[in-house]
C-alpha positions in Angstrom: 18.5 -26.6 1.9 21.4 -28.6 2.4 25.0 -27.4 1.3 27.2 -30.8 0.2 30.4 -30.8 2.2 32.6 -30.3 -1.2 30.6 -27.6 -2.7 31.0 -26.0 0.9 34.8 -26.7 1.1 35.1 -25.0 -2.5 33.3 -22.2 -0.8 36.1 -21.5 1.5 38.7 -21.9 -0.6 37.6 -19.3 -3.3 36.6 -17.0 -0.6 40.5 -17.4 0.9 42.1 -17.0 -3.1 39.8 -14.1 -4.0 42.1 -11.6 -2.8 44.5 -12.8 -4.1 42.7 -13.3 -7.0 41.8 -10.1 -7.3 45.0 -8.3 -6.7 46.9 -11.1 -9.5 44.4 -9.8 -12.2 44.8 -5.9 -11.3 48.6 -6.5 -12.1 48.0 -8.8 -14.8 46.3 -5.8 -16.4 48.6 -3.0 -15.6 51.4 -4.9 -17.1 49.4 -5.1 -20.4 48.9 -1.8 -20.4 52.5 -0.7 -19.5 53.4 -2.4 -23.0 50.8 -0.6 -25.0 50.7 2.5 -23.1 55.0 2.7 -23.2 54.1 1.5 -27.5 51.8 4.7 -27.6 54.3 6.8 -26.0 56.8 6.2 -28.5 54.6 7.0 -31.2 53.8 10.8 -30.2 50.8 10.5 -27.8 50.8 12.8 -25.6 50.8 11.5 -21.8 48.2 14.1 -20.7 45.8 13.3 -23.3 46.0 9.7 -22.8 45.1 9.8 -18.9 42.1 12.1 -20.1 41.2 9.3 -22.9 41.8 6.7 -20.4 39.4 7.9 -17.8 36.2 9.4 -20.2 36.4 5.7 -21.1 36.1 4.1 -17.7 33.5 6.8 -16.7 31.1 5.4 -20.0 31.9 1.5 -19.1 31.6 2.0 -15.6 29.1 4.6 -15.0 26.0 1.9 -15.8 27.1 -0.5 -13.4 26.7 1.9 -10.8 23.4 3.6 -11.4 21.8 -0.2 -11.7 23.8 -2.0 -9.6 24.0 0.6 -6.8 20.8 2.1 -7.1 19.0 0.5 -3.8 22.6 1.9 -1.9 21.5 4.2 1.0 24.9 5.5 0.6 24.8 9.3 0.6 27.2 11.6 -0.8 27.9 14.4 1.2 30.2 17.5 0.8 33.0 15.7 3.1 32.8 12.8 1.1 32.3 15.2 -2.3 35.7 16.7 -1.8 37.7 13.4 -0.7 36.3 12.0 -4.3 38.1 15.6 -5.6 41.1 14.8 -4.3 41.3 10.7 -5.2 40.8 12.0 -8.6 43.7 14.1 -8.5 46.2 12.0 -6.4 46.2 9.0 -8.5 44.4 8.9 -12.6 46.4 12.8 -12.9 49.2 13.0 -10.2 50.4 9.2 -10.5 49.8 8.3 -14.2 51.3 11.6 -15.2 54.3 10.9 -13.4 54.0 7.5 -14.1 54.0 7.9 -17.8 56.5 10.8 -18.0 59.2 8.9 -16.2 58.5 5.7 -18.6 59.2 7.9 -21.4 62.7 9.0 -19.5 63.9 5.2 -19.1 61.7 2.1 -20.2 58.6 0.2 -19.4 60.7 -2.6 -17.4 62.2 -0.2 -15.5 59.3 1.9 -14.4 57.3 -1.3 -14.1 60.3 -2.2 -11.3 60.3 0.8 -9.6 56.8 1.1 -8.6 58.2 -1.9 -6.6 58.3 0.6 -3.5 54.7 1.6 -3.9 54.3 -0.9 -0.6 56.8 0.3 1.2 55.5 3.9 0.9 51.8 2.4 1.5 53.7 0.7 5.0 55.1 3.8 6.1 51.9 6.1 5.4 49.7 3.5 6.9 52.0 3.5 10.2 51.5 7.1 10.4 47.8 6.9 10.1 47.5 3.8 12.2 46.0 2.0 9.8 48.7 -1.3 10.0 50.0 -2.6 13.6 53.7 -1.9 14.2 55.3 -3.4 17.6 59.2 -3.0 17.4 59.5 -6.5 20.0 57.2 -8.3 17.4 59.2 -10.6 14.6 56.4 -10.0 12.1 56.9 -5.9 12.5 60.6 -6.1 12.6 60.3 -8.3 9.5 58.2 -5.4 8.2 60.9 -3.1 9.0 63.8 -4.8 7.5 61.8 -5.4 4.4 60.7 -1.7 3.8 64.6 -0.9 4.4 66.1 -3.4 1.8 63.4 -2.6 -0.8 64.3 1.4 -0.7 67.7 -0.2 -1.1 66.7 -2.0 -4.5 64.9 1.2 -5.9 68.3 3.0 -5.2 70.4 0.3 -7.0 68.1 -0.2 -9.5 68.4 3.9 -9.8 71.8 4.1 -9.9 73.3 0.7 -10.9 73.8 0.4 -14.6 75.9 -3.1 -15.1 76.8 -4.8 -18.5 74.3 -6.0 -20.5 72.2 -9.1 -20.2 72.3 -10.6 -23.8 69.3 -12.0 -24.8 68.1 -13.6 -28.4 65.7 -11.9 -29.2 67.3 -8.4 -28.0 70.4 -8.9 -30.0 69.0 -6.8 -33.2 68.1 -3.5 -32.4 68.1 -0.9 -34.8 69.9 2.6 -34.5 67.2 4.6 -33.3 66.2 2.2 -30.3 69.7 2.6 -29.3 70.0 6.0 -28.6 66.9 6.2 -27.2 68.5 3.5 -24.6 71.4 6.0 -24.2 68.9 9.2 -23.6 67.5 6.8 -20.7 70.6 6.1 -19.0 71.1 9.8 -19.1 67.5 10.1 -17.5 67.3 7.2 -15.6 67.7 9.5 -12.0 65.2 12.1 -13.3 62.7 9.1 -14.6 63.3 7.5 -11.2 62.2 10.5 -8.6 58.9 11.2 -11.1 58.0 7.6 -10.7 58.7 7.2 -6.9 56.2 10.7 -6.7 53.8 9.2 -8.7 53.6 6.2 -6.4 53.8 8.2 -3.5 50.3 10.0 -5.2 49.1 6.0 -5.7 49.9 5.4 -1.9 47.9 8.5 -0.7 44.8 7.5 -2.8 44.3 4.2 -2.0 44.4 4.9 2.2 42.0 7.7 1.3 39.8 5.1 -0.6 40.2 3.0 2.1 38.8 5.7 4.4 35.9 7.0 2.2 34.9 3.9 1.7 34.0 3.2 5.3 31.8 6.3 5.1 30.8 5.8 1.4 30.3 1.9 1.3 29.3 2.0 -2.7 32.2 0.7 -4.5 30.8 1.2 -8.4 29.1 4.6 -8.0 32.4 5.6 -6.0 34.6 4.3 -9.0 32.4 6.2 -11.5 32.8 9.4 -9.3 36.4 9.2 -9.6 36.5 8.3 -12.9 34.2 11.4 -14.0 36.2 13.8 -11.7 39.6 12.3 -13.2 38.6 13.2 -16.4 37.6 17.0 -15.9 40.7 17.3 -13.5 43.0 15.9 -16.6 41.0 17.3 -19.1 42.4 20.5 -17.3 46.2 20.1 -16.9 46.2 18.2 -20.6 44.6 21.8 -21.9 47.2 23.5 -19.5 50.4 21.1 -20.7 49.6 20.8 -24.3 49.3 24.0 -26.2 49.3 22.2 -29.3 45.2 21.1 -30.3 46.6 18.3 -32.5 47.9 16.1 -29.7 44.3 15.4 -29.1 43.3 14.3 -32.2 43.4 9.8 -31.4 44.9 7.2 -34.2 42.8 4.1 -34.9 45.9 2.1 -34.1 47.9 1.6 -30.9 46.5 4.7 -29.1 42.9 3.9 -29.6 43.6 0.5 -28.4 45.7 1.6 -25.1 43.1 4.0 -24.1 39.9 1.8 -24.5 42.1 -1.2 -22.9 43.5 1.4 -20.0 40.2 2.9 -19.5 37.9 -0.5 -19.1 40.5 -2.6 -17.3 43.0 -0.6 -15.7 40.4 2.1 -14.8 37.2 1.0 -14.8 37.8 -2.7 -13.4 40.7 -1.9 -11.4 39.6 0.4 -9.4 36.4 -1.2 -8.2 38.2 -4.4 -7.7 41.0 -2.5 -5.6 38.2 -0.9 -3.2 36.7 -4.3 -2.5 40.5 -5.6 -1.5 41.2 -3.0 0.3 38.1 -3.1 2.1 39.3 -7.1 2.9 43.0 -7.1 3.4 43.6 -3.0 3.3 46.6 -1.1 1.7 49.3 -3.0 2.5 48.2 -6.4 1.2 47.4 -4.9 -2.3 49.9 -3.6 -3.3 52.2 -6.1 -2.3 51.8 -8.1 -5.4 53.6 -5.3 -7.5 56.4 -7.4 -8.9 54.2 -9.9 -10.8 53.6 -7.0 -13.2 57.2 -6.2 -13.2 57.8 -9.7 -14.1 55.4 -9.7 -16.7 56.1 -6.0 -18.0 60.7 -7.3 -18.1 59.2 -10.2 -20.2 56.6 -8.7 -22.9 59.0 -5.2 -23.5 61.7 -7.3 -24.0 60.1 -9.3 -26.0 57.9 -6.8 -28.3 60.0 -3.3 -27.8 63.3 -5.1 -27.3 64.4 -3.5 -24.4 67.6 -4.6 -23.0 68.2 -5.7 -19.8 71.1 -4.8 -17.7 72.8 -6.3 -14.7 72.1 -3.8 -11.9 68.3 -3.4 -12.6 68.4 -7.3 -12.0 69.9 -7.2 -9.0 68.2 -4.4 -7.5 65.0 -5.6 -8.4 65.5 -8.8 -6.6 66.8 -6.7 -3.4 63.2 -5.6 -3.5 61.5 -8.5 -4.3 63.1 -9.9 -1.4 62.6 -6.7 0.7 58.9 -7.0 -0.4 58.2 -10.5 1.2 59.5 -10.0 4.2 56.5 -7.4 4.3 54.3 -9.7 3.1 55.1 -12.2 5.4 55.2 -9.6 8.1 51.8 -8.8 7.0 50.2 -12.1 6.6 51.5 -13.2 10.2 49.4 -10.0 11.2 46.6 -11.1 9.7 46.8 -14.3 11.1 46.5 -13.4 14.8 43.9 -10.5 14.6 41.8 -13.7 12.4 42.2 -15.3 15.8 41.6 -13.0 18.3 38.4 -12.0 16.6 37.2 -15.3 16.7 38.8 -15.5 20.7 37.1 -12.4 21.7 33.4 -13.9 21.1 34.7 -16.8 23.3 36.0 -15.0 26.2 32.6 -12.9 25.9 30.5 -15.9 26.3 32.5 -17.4 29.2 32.4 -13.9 31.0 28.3 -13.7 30.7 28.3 -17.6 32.0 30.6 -16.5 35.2 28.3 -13.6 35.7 25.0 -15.4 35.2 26.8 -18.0 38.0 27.7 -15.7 40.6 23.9 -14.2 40.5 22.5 -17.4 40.9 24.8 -17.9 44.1 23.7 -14.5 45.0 20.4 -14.9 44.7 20.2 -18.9 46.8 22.1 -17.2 49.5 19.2 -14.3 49.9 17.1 -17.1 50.0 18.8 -19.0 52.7 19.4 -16.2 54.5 15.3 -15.5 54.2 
């Protein structure tokens, strides 16, 4: 059958955009639930019982997928791979969103959404360690790398410790008593907020490399999200029980905590995940979680917007220190990915030349035996 040029040419192009694609959508989707999940916060729910709401949901939607979708897989799962799913449902759905959600609560949703700008410089520098990215000190691309991890630890400090005057915006201009001290009890947080975050993403870092890794052993993306998932939930289920003593934080309001853990379980769960392990499988750690500041973006435009945060000078500037910081490594990256693209396709070439100069010198061999016979 024969494929029409343009059809094939539309081909390429979507199978160059998907990763991106696929990594705009997963922060697309987080910066929703930032919003809702910071609007649920405010209202009394309890941060432990969310993450254990969030991920008994994504098990149900996701669970399905994976017993029809994987069930011809001749994927295995082992004890090894057993007790790596243990720990990615530790590191990230309780370690990370705990954090995540507690240091939200200590300063704002624009704020947190900013800092978890660093989550690719942490990803560079654990990915380094475990030679997982390329790193050549005479290269430009690796020196950009460098530079660009530097100045976006720089932004996260600023950002940290940088207050400023206000940015006055319209429709920030009325805000009632209450929201005001709760901006002053976040300036007085803001450092505490800050290192919980910057754990948390260290915890996000450390899972996706390890789902990076079990997935080269474990190649079944859906039935490896619904393991996490499942193990997320009896994990949270645990330090919720532990953290809460109170039995009524786990009773759910049909309002704006129903609709953040059903939205944060299918999307940012459910979805997420699976569509993270097939990026990372493509383009690896580095690469996905470079695209962090388009939810930060989205997250400094929808709080202010629906919570009426303010903004304030410093947090601008340090967040475009990182922004800044964060495409060198991008660029860094991409250059990277650029010349091993070539050399795999040079290496096949250089192959095939080798066999013809070896297939030439045994002919010559063999018509000199037979002269000399």
């Amino acid at each position: 059958m024969m494929i029409h040029p343009s059809n094939e040419s539309m081909h390429v192009i979507y199978k160059k955009a998907k990763p991106f694609l696929a990594v705009f959508f997963i922060q697309s989707v987080m910066a929703g639930l930032d919003i809702m999940g910071k609007a649920a916060l405010n209202e009394g729910m309890s941060n432990y019982v969310f993450v254990v709401y969030r991920h008994a949901v994504a098990t149900i939607f996701i669970a399905p997928f994976a017993l029809v979708l994987d069930k011809k897989s001749k994927s295995k799962m082992t004890l090894s791979i057993f007790a790596k799913v243990l720990l990615l449902g530790f590191l990230e759905p309780v370690a990370d969103q705990n954090l995540y959600f507690l240091g939200m609560k200590y300063t704002s949703a624009t704020f947190a959404a900013a800092m978890v700008n660093v989550l690719p410089t942490i990803s560079f520098i654990l990915a380094c360690l475990l030679r997982l990215e390329n790193l050549k000190l005479s290269s430009k691309h690796s020196q950009a790398k460098i530079v660009g991890t530097l100045a976006t630890v720089g932004g996260a400090m600023i950002m940290t410790l940088v207050r400023g005057p206000k940015i006055p915006l319209p429709w920030t201009k009325e805000v009632g008593i209450q929201a005001h001290r709760q901006g002053e009890i976040n300036d007085q947080h803001s450092v505490k907020g800050a290192l919980m975050i910057i754990i948390g993403c260290f915890s996000w870092s450390c899972f996706m490399i390890l789902q990076v890794i079990t997935l080269r052993t474990y190649p079944a993306e859906l039935s490896l999200t619904a393991w996490i998932c499942l193990v997320a939930t009896l994990e949270g289920s645990i330090v919720a029980l532990v953290m809460e003593k109170n039995m009524k934080a786990w009773y759910i309001k049909w309002d704006t905590e129903l609709l953040s853990a059903v939205y944060g379980g299918i999307l940012c769960t459910g979805m997420t995940y699976y569509i993270q392990g097939v990026a990372l499988k493509e383009r690896g750690p580095v690469f996905v979680t470079a695209f962090s500041p388009v939810c930060m973006i989205l997250v400094a435009i929808l709080s202010s917007l629906f919570l009426g945060e303010q903004m304030y000078l410093g947090r601008i500037i340090g967040a475009i220190v990182i922004i800044m910081g964060l495409y060198m490594v991008v660029w860094g990256k991409m250059k990277d990915y650029k010349s091993s693209y070539i050399e795999e396709k040079e290496i096949p070439q250089v192959n095939q030349s080798e066999e013809a100069n070896n297939e030439r010198a045994t002919t010559t061999i063999d018509e000199g035996i037979i002269c000399e016979k």
